[in-house]
C-alpha positions as CSV (number, residue, x, y, z in Angstrom):
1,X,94.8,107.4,93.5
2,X,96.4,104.3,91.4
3,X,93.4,102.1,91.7
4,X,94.2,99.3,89.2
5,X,98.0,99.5,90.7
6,X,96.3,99.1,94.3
7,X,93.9,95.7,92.6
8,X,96.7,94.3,91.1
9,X,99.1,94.6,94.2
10,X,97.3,94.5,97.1
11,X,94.4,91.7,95.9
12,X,95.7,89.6,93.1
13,X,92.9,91.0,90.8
14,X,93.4,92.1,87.0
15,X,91.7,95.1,85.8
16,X,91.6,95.3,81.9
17,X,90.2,98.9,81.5
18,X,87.3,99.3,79.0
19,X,86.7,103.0,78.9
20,X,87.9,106.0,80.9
21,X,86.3,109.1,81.0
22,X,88.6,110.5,84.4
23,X,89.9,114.0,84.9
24,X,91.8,115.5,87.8
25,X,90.0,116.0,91.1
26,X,86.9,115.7,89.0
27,X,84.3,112.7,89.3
28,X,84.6,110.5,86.4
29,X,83.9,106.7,85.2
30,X,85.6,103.9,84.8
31,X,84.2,100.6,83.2
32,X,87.0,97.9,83.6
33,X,86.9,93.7,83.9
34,X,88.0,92.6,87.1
35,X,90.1,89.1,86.9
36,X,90.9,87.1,89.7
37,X,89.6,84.6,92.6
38,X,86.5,85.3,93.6
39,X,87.4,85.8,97.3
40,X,90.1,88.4,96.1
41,X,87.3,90.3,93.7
42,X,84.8,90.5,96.9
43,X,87.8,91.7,99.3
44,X,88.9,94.4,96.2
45,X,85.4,95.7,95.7
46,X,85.0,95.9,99.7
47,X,87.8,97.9,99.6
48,X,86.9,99.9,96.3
49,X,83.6,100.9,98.1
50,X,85.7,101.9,101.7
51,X,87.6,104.4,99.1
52,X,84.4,105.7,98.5
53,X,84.4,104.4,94.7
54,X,81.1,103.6,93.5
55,X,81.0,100.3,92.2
56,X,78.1,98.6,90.3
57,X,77.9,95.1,87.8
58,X,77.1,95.3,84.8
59,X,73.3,93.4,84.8
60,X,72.5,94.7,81.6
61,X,72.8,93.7,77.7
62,X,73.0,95.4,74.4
63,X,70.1,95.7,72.1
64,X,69.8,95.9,68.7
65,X,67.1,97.1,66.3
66,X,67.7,95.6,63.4
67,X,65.2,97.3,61.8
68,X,67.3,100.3,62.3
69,X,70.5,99.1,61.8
70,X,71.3,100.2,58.3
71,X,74.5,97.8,58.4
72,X,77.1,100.8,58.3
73,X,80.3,99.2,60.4
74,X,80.7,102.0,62.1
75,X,80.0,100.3,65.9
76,X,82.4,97.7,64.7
77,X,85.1,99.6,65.1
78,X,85.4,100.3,68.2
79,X,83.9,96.8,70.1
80,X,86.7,96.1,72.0
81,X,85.9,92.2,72.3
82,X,84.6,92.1,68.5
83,X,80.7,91.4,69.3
84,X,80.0,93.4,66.6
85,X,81.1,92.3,63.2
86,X,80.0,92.6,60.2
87,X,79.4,89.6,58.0
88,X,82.3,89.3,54.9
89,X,80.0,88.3,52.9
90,X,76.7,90.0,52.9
91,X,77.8,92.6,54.6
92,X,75.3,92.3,57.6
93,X,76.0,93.3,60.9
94,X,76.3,90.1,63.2
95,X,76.2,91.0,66.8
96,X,77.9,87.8,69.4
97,X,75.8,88.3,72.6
98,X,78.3,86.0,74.2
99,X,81.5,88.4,73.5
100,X,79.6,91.2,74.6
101,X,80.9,93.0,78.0
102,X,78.3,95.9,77.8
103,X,81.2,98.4,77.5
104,X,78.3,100.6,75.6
105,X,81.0,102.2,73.3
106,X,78.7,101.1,70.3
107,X,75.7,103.3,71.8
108,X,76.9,107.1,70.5
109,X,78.5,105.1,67.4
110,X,75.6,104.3,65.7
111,X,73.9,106.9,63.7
112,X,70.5,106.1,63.8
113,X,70.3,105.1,67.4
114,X,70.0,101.6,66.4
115,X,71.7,100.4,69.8
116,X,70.9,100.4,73.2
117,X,71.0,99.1,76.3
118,X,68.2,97.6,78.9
119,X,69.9,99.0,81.8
């Protein structure tokens, strides 16, 4: 089913997709950023959940142990909304709570488990 067609035609509402993990007749996840009036977002996720599509918000937030964190770049690179940077300077990661959409590609990035979620 076209599902971000159907938002974007039927309800006025954006979805910028974040990750996909979706296979054919299979169950699969999609974590996207839904744009629009907030009449049109409570009428497309009414109609998301009559399509049987199980739809949650994200209430969580990233953590970071920064004693872990051994400053490696690696979750940098793929942060989609550059949260995670690290600093040109000293070379420290600098994580911008603000930015942060909880995508949670940065979780199996790190290495050394540095970052998590309080979900």
């Amino acid at each position: 089913m076209p599902v971000t067609y159907r938002l974007a035609k039927e309800f006025n509402v954006a979805a910028n997709i974040i990750r996909a993990q979706v296979a054919p007749n299979q169950i699969g996840k999609l974590v996207v950023e839904l744009l629009g009036d907030i009449d049109q977002l409570d009428a497309a996720i009414e109609w998301m959940r009559s399509q049987n599509i199980n739809v949650s918000h994200t209430l969580g937030e990233i953590i970071i142990d920064e004693e872990a964190c051994v400053d490696c770049g690696l979750c940098t690179g793929v942060c989609p909304t550059e949260a995670l940077t690290l600093n040109p300077e000293t070379y420290k990661l600098t994580f911008t709570r603000s930015r942060c959409i909880v995508c949670e590609q940065c979780i199996p990035t790190c290495p050394v488990q540095a970052i998590s979620t309080n979900l």
